[in-house]
Biopython code that builds the backbone (N, CA, C, O; Angstrom):
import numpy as np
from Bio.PDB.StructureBuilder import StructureBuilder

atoms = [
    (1, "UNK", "N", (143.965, -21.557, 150.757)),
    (1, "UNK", "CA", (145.318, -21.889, 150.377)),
    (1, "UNK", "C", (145.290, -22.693, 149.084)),
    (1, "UNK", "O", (144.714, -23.773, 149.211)),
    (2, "UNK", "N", (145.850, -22.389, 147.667)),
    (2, "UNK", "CA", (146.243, -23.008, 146.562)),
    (2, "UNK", "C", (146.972, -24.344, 146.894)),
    (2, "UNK", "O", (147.974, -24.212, 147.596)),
    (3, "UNK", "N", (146.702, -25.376, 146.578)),
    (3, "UNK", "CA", (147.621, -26.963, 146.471)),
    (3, "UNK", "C", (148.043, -26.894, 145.580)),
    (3, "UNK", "O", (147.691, -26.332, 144.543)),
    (4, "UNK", "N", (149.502, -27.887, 146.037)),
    (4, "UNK", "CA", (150.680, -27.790, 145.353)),
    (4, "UNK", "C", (150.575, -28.363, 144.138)),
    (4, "UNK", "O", (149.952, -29.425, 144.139)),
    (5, "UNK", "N", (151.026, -27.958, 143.014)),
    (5, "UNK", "CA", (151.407, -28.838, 141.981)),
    (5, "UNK", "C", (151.648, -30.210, 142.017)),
    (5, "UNK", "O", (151.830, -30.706, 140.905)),
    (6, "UNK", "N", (151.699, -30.919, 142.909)),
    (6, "UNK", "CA", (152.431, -32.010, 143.269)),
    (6, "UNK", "C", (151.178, -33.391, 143.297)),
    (6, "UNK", "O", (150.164, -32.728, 143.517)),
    (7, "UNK", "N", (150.957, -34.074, 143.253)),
    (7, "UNK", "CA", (150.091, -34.800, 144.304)),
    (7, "UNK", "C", (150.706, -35.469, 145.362)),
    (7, "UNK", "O", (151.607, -36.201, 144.953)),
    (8, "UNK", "N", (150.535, -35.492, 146.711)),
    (8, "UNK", "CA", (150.886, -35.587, 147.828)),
    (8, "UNK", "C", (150.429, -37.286, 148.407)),
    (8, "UNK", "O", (149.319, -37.809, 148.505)),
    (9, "UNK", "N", (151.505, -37.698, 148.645)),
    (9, "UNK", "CA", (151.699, -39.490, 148.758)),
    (9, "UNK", "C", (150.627, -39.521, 150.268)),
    (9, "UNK", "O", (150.480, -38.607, 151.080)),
    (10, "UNK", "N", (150.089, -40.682, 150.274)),
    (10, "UNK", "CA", (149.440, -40.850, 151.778)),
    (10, "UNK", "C", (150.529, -40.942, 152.790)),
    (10, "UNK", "O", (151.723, -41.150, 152.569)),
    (11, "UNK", "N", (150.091, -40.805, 153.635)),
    (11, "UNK", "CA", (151.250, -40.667, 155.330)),
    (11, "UNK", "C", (151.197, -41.933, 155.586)),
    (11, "UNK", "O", (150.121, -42.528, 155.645)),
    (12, "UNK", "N", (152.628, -42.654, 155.814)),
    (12, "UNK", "CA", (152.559, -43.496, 156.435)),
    (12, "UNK", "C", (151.906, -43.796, 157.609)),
    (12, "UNK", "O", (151.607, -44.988, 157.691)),
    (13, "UNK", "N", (151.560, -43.054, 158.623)),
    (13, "UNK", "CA", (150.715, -43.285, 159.950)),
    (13, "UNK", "C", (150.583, -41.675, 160.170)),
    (13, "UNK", "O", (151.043, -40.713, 159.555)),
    (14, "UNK", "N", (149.784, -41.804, 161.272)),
    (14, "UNK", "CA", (149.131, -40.638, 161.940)),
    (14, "UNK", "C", (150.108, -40.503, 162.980)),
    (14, "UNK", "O", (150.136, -39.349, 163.405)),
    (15, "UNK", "N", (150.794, -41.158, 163.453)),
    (15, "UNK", "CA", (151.286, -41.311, 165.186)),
    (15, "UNK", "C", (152.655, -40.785, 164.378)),
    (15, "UNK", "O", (153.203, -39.740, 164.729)),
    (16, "UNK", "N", (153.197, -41.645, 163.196)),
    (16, "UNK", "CA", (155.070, -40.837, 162.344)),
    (16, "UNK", "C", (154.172, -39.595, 161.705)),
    (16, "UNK", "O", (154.178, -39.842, 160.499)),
    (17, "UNK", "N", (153.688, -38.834, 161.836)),
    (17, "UNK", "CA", (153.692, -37.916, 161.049)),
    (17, "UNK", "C", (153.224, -36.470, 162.119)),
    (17, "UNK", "O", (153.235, -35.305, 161.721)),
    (18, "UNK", "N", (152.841, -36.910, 163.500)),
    (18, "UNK", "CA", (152.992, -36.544, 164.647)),
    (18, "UNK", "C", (154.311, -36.486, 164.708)),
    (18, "UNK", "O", (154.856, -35.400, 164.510)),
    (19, "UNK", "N", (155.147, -37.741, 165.018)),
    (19, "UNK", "CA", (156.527, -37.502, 165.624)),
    (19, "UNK", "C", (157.411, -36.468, 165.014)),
    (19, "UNK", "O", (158.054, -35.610, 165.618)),
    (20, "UNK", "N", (157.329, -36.746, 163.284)),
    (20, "UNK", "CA", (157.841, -36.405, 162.612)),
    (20, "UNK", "C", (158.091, -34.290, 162.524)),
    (20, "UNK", "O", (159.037, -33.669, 162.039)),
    (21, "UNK", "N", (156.757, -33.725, 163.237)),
    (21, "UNK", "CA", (156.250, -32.577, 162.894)),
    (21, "UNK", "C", (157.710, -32.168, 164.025)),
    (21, "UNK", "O", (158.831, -31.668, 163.933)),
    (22, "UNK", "N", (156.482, -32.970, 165.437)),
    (22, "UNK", "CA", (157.492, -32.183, 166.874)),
    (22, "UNK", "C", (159.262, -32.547, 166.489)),
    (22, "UNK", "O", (160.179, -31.730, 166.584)),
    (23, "UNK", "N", (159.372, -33.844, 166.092)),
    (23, "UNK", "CA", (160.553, -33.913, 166.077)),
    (23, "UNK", "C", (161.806, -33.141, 165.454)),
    (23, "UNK", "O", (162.857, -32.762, 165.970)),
    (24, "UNK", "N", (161.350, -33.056, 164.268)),
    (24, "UNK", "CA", (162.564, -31.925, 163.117)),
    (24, "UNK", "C", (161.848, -31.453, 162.934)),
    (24, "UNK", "O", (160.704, -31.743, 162.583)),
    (25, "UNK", "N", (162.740, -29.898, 163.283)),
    (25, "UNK", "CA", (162.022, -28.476, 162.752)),
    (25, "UNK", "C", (162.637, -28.065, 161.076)),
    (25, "UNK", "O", (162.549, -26.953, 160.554)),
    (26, "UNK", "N", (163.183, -29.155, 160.536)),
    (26, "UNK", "CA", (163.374, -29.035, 159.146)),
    (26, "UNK", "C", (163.137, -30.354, 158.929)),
    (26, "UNK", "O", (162.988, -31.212, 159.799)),
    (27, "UNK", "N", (163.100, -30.527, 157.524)),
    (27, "UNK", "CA", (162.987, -32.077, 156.990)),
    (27, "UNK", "C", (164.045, -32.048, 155.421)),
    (27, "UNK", "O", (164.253, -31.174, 154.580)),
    (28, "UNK", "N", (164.515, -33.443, 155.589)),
    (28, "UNK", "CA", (165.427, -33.666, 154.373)),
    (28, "UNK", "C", (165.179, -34.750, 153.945)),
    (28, "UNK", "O", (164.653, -35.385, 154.860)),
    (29, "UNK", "N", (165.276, -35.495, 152.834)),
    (29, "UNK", "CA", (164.782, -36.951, 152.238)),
    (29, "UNK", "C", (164.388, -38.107, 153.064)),
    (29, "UNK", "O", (163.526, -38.960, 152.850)),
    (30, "UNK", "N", (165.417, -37.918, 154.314)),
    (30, "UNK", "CA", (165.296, -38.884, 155.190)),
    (30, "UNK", "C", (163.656, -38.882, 155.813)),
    (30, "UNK", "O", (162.727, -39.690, 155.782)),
    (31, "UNK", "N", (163.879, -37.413, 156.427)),
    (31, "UNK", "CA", (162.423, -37.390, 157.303)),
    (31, "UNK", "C", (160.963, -38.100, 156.056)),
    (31, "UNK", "O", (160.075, -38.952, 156.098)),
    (32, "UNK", "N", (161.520, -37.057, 155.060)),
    (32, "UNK", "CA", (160.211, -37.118, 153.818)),
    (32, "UNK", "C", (159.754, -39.006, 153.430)),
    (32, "UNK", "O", (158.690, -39.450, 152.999)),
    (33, "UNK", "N", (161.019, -39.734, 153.792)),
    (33, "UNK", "CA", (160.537, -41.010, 153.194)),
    (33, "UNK", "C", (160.254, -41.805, 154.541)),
    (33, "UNK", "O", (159.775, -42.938, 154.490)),
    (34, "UNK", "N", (160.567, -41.172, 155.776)),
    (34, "UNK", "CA", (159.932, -41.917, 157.016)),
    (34, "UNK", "C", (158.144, -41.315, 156.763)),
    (34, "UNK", "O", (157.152, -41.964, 157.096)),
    (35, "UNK", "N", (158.131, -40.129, 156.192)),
    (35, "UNK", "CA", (156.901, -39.444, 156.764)),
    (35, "UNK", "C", (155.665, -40.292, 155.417)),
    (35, "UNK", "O", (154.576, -40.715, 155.806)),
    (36, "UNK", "N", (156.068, -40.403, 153.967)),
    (36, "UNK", "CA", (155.614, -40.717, 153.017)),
    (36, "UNK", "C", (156.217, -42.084, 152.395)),
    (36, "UNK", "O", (156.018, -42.439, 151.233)),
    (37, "UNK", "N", (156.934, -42.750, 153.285)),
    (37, "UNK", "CA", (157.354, -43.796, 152.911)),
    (37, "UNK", "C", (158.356, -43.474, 151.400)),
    (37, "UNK", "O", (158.665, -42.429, 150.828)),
    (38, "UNK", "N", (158.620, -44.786, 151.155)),
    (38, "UNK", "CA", (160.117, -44.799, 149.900)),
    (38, "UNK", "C", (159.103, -44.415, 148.327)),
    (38, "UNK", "O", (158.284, -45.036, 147.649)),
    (39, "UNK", "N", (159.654, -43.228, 148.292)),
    (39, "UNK", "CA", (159.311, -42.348, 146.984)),
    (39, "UNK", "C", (160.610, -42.370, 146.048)),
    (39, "UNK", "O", (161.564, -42.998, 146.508)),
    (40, "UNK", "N", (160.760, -41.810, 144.884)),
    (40, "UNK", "CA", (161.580, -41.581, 144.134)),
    (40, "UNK", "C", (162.220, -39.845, 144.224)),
    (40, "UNK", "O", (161.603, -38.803, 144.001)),
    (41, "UNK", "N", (163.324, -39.996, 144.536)),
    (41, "UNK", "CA", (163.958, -38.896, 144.339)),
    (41, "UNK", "C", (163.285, -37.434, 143.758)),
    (41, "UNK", "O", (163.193, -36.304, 144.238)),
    (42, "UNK", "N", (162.996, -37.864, 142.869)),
    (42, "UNK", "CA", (161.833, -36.496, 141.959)),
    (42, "UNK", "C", (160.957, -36.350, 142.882)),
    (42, "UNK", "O", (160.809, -35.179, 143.229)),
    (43, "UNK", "N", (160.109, -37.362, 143.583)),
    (43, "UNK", "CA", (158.926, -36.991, 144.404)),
    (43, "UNK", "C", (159.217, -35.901, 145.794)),
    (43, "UNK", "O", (158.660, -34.973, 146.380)),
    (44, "UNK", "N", (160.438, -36.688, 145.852)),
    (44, "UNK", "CA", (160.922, -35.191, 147.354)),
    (44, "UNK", "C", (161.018, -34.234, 146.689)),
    (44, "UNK", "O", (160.431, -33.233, 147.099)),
    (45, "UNK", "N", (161.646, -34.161, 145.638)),
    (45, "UNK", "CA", (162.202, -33.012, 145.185)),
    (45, "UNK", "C", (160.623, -32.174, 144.737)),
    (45, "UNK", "O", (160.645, -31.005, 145.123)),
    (46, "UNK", "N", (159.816, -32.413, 144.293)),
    (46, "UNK", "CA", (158.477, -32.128, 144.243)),
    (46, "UNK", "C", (157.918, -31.502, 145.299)),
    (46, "UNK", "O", (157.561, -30.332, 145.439)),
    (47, "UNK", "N", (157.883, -32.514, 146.089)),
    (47, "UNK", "CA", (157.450, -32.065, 147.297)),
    (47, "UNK", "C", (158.031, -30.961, 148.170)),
    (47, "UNK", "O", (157.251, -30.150, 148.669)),
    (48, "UNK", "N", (159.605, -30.848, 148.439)),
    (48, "UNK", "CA", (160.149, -29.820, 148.784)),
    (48, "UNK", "C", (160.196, -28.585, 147.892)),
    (48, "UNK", "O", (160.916, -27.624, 148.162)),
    (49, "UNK", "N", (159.623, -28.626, 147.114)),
    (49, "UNK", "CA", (158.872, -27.506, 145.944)),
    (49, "UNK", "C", (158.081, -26.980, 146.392)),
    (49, "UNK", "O", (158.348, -25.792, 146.572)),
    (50, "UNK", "N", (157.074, -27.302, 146.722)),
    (50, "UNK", "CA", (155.958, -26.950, 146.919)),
    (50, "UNK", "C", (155.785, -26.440, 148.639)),
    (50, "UNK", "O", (154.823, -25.801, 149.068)),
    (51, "UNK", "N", (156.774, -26.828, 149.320)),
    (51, "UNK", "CA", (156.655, -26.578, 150.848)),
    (51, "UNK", "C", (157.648, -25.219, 150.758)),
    (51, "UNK", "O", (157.461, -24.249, 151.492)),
    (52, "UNK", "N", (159.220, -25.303, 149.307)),
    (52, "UNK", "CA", (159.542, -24.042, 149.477)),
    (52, "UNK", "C", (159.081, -22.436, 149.695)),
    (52, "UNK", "O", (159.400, -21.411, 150.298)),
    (53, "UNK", "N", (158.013, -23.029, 148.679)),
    (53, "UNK", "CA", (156.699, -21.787, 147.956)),
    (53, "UNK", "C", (156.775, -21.332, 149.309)),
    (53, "UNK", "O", (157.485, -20.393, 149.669)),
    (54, "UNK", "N", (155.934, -22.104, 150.155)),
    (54, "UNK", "CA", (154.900, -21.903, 151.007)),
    (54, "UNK", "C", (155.790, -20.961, 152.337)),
    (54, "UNK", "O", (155.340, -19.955, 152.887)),
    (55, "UNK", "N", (157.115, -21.609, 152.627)),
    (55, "UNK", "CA", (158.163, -20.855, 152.788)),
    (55, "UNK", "C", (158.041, -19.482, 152.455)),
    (55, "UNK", "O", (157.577, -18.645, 153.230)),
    (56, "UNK", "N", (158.388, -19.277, 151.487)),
    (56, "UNK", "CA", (158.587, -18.024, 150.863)),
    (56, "UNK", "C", (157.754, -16.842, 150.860)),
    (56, "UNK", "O", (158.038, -15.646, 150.814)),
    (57, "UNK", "N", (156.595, -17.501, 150.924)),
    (57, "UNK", "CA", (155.367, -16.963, 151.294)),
    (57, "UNK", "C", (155.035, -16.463, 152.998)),
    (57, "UNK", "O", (154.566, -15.430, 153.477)),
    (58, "UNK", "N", (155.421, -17.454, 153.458)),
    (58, "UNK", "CA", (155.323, -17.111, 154.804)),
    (58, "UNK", "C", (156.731, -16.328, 156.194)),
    (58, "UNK", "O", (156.815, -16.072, 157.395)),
    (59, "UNK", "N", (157.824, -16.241, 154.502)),
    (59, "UNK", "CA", (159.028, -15.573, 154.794)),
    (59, "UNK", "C", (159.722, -15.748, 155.852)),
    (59, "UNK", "O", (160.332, -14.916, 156.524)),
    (60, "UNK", "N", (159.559, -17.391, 156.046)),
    (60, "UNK", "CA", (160.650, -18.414, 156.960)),
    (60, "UNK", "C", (162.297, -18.758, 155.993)),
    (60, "UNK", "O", (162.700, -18.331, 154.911)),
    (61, "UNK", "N", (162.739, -19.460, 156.740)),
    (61, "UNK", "CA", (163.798, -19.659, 156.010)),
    (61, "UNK", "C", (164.158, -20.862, 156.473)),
    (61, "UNK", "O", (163.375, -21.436, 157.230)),
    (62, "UNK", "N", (165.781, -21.673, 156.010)),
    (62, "UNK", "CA", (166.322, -22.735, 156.435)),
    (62, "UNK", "C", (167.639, -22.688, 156.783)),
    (62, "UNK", "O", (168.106, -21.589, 156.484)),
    (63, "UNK", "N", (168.402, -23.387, 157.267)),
    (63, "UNK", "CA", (169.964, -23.486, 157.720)),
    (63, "UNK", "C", (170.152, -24.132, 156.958)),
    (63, "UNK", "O", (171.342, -24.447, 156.967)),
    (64, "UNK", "N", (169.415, -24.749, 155.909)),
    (64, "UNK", "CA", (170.521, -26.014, 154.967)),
    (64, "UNK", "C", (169.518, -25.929, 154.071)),
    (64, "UNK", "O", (168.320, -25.829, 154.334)),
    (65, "UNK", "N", (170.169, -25.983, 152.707)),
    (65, "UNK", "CA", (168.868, -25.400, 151.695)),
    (65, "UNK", "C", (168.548, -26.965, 151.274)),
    (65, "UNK", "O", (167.427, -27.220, 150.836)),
    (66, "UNK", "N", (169.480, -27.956, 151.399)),
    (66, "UNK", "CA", (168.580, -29.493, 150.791)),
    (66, "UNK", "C", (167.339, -29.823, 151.866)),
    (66, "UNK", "O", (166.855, -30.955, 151.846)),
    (67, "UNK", "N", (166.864, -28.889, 152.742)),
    (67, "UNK", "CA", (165.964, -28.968, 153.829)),
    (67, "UNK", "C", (164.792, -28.063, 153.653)),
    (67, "UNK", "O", (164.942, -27.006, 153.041)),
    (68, "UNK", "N", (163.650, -28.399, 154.140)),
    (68, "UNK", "CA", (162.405, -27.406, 154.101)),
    (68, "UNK", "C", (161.946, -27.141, 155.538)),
    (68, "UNK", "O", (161.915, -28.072, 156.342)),
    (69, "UNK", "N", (161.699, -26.286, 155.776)),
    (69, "UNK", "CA", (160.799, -26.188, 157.510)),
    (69, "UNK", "C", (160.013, -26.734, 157.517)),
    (69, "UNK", "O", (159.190, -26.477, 156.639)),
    (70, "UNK", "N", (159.693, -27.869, 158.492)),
    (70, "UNK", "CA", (158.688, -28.813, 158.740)),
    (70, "UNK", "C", (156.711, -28.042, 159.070)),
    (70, "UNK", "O", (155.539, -28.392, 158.932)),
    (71, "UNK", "N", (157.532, -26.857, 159.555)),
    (71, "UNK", "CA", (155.654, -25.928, 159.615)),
    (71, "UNK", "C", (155.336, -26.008, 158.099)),
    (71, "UNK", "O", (154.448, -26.679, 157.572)),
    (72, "UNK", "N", (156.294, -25.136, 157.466)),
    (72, "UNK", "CA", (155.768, -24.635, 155.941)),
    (72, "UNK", "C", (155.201, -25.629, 155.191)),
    (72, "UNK", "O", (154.063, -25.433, 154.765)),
    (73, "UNK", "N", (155.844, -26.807, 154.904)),
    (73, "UNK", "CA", (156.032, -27.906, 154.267)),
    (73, "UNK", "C", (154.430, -28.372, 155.118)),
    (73, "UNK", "O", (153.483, -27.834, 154.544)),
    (74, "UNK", "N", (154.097, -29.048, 156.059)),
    (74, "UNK", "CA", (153.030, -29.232, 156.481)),
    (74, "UNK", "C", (151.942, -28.623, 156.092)),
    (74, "UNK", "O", (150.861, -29.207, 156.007)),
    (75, "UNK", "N", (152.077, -27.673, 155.880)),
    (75, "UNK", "CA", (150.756, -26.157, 155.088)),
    (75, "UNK", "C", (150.939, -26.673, 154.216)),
    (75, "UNK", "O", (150.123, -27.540, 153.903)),
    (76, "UNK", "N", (152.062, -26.435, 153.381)),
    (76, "UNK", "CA", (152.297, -26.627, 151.928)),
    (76, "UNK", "C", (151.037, -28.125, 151.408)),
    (76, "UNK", "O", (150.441, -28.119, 150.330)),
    (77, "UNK", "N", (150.941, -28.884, 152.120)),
    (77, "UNK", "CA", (150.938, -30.232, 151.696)),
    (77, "UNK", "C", (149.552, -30.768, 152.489)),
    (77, "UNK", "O", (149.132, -31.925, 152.493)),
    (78, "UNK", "N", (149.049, -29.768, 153.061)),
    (78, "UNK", "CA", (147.371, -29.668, 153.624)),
    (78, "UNK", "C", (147.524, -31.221, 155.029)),
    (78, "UNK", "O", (146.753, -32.046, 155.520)),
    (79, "UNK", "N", (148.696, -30.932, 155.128)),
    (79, "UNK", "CA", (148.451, -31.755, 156.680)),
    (79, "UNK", "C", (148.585, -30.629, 157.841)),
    (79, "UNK", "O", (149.363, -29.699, 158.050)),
    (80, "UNK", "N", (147.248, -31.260, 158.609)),
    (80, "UNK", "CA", (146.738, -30.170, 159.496)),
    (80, "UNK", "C", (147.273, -30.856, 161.034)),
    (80, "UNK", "O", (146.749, -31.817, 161.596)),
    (81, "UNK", "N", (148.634, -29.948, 161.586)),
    (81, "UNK", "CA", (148.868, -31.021, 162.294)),
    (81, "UNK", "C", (147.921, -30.994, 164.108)),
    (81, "UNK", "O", (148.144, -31.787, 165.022)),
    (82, "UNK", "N", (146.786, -29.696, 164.127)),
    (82, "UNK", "CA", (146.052, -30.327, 165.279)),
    (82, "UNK", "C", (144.758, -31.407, 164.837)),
    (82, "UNK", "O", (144.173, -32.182, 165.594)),
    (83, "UNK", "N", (144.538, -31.211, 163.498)),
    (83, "UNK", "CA", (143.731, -32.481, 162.957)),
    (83, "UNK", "C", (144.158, -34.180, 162.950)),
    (83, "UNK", "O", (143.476, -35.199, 162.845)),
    (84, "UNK", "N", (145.617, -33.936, 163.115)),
    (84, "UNK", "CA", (146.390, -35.100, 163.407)),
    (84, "UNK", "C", (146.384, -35.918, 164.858)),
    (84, "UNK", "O", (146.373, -37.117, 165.137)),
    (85, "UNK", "N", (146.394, -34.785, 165.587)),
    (85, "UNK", "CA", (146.767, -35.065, 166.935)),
    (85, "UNK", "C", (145.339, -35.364, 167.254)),
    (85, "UNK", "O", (145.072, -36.357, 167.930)),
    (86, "UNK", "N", (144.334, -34.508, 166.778)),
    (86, "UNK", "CA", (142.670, -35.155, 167.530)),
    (86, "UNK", "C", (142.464, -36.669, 167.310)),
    (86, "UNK", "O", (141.856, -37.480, 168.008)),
    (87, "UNK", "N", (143.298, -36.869, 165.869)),
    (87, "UNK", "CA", (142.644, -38.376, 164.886)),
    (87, "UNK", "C", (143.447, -39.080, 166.295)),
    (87, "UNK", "O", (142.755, -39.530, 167.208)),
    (88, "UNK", "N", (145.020, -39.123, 166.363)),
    (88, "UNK", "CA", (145.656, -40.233, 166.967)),
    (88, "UNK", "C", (144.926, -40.241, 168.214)),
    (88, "UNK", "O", (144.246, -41.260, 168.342)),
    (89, "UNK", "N", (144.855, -39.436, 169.157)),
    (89, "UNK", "CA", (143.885, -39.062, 169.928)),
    (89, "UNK", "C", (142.906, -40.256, 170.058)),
    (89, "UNK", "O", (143.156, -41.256, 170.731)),
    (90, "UNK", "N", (141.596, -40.028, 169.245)),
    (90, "UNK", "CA", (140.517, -40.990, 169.124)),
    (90, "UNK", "C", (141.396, -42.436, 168.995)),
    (90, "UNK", "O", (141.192, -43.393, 169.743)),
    (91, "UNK", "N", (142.422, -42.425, 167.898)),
    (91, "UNK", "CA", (142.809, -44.086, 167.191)),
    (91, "UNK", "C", (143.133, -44.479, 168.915)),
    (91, "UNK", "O", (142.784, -45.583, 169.335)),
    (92, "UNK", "N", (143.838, -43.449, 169.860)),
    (92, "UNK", "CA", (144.503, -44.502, 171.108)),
    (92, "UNK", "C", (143.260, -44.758, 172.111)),
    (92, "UNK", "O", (143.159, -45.832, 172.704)),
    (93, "UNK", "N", (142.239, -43.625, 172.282)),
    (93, "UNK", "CA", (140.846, -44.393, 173.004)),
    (93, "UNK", "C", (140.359, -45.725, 172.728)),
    (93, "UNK", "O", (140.099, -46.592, 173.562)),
    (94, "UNK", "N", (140.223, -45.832, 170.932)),
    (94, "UNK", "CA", (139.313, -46.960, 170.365)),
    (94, "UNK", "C", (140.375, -47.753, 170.884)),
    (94, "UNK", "O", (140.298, -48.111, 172.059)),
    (95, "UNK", "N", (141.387, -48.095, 170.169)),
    (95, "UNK", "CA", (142.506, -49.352, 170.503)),
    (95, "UNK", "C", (142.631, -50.045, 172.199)),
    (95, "UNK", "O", (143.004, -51.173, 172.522)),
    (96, "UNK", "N", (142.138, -48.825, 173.132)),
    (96, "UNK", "CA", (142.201, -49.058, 174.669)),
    (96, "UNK", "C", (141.070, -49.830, 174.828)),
    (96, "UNK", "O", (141.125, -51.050, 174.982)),
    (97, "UNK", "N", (139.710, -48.981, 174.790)),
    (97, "UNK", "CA", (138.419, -49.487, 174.287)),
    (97, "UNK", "C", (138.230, -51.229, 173.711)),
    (97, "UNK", "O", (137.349, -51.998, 174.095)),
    (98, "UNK", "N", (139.284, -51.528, 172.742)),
    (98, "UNK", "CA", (139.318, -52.955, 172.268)),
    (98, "UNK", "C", (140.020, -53.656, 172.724)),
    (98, "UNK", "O", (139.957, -54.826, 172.346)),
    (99, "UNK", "N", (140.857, -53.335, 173.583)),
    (99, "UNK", "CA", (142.164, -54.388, 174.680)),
    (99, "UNK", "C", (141.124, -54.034, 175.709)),
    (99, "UNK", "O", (141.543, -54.717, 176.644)),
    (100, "UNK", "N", (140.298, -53.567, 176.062)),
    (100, "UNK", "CA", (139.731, -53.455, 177.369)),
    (100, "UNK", "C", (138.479, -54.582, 176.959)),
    (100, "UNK", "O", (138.139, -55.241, 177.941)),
    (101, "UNK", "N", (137.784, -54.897, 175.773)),
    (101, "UNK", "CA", (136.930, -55.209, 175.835)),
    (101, "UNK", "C", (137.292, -57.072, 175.200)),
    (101, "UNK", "O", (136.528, -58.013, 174.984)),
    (102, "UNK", "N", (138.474, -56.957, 175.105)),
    (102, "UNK", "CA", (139.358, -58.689, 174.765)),
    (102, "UNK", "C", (139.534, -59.148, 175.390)),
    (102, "UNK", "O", (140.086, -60.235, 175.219)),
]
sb = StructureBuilder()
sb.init_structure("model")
sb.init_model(0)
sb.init_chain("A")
sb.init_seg("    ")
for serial, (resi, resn, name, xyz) in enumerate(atoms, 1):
    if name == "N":
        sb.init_residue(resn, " ", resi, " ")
    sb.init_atom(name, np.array(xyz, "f"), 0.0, 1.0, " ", f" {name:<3s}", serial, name[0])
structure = sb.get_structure()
C-alpha cells in the first residue's frame, strides 16, 4: 500500500483509537481531533485526503461528504486496527501485572 502524502500525527492512545474505530463508522473533525488530538484545520483536511483516495479505491462511499469511512481512513493512514487491539491487549496484562505486584 502507497502512504499518504500527508504525514500522519501520533494517536493519542491505543485504547481512543480502538474506541474510536468500533465506535463511528465515519469520522468528521470531531472524531479526527479526539483520535490525533487538536490539529489545524488543513491537517484534517489532509488527512481526509488521503483516507478519501483509499475510499475510492476500495469503492466505499459516505452519507455525508465532510466525513470519511473510518475502515478506509484507517488503511489510508497505516493504522492496523488488529495490531491495536493485540498492543492494548498486552498494555492491560502489564498494568494488572503492576497493581498486582504494588
Amino acid at each position: 500500500m502507497e502512504r499518504p502524502n500527508v504525514r500522519i500525527p501520533p494517536i493519542t492512545g491505543v485504547a481512543e483509537a480502538i474506541h474510536i474505530f468500533w465506535e463511528y463508522p465515519e469520522l468528521s473533525n470531531r472524531e479526527l481531533e479526539m483520535l490525533f488530538g487538536k490539529r489545524s484545520p488543513n491537517t484534517y483536511s489532509k488527512l481526509k485526503k488521503a483516507a478519501w483516495g483509499k475510499m475510492r479505491e476500495m469503492g466505499s462511499f459516505v452519507t455525508n461528504p465532510t466525513r470519511v469511512p473510518t475502515h478506509c481512513a484507517y488503511l489510508a493512514w497505516g493504522l492496523d486496527i488488529n495490531d491495536l487491539e493485540k498492543r492494548h491487549a498486552r498494555l492491560q496484562k502489564l498494568r494488572a501485572r503492576e497493581e498486582k505486584g504494588a
